[in-house]
Legacy VTK file of the C-alpha trace (Angstrom):
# vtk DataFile Version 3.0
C-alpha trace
ASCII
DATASET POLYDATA
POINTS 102 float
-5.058 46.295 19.216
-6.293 43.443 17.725
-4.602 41.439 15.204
-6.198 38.756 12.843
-3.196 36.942 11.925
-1.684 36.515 14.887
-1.649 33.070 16.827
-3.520 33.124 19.868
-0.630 31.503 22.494
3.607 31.884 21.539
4.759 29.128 19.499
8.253 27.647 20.428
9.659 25.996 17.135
11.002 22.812 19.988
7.297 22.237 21.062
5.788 22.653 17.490
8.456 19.903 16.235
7.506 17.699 19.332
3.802 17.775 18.435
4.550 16.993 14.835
7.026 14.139 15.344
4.607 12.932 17.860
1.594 12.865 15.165
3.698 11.615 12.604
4.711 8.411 14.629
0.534 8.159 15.759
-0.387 8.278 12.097
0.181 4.415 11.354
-2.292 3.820 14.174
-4.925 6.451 12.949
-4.973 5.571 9.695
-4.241 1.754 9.555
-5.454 1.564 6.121
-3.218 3.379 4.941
-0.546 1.396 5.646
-2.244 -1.576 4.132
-2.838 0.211 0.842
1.168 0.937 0.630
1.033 -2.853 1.183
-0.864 -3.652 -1.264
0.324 -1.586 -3.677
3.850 -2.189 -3.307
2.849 -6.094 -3.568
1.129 -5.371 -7.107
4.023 -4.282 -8.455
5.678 -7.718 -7.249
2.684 -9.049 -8.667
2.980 -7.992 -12.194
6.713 -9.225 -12.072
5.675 -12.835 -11.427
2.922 -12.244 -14.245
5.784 -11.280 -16.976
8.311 -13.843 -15.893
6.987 -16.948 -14.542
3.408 -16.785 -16.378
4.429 -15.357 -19.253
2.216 -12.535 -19.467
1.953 -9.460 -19.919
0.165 -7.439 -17.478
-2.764 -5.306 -17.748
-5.122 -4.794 -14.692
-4.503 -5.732 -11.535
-7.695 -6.627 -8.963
-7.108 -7.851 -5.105
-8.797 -11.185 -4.785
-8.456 -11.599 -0.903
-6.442 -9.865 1.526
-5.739 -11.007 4.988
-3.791 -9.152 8.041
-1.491 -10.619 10.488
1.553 -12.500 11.498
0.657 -14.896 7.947
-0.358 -12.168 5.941
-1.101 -12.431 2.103
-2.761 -11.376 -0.489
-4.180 -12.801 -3.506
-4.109 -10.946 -6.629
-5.938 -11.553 -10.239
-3.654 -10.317 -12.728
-5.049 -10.007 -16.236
-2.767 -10.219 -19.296
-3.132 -7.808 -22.300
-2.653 -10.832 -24.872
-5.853 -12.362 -24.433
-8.775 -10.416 -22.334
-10.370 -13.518 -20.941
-6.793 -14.582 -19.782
-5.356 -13.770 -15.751
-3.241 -15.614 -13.746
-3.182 -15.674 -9.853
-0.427 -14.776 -7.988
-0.274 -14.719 -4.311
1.884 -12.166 -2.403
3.216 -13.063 1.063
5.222 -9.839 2.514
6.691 -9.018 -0.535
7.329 -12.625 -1.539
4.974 -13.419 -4.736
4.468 -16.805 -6.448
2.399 -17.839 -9.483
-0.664 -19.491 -8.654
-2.348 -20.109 -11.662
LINES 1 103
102 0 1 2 3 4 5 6 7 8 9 10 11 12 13 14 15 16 17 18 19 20 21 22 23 24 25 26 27 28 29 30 31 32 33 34 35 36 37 38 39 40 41 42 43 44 45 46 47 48 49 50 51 52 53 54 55 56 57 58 59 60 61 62 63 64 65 66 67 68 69 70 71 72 73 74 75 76 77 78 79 80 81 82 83 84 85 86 87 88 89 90 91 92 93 94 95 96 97 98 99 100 101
């Protein structure tokens, strides 16, 4: 009697956790960007803080200037404010440590 919905080998539920915790802690490595774009997107929204309180704007859209990896990473961010559409400032974003630029 065959049976369509039936796995092929017996599943223990102790194994099947193993194999998931074990891709779950190999994901950061498979899918290093990823990670970055949490980064990065965590960092905007540190980004758009400095905007409204130290360059007193108000922010609209957000573009990554330059982005660099490593034990000095930072990235650069062009922050444009809604009050004027010609007007941005630049704030750079060290971990999640973000100061005005211009």
């Amino acid at each position: 009697m065959h049976r369509s919905n039936a796995l092929p080998l017996p599943v223990r539920p102790a194994a099947l956790a193993l194999a998931l915790a074990a891709a779950l802690a190999a994901a950061p490595a498979l899918a290093p960007g990823a990670a970055r774009a949490a980064n990065v997107s965590a960092a905007q929204a540190e980004a758009k803080e400095v905007a409204k309180s130290q360059g007193n704007c108000t922010p609209a859209k957000v573009d990554v200037l330059s982005y660099s990896i490593g034990r000095e990473g930072q990235t650069v961010f062009k922050v444009g404010c809604s009050e004027d559409k010609e007007a941005f400032v630049l704030v750079q974003c060290r971990s999640r440590v973000c100061t005005l630029l211009r």
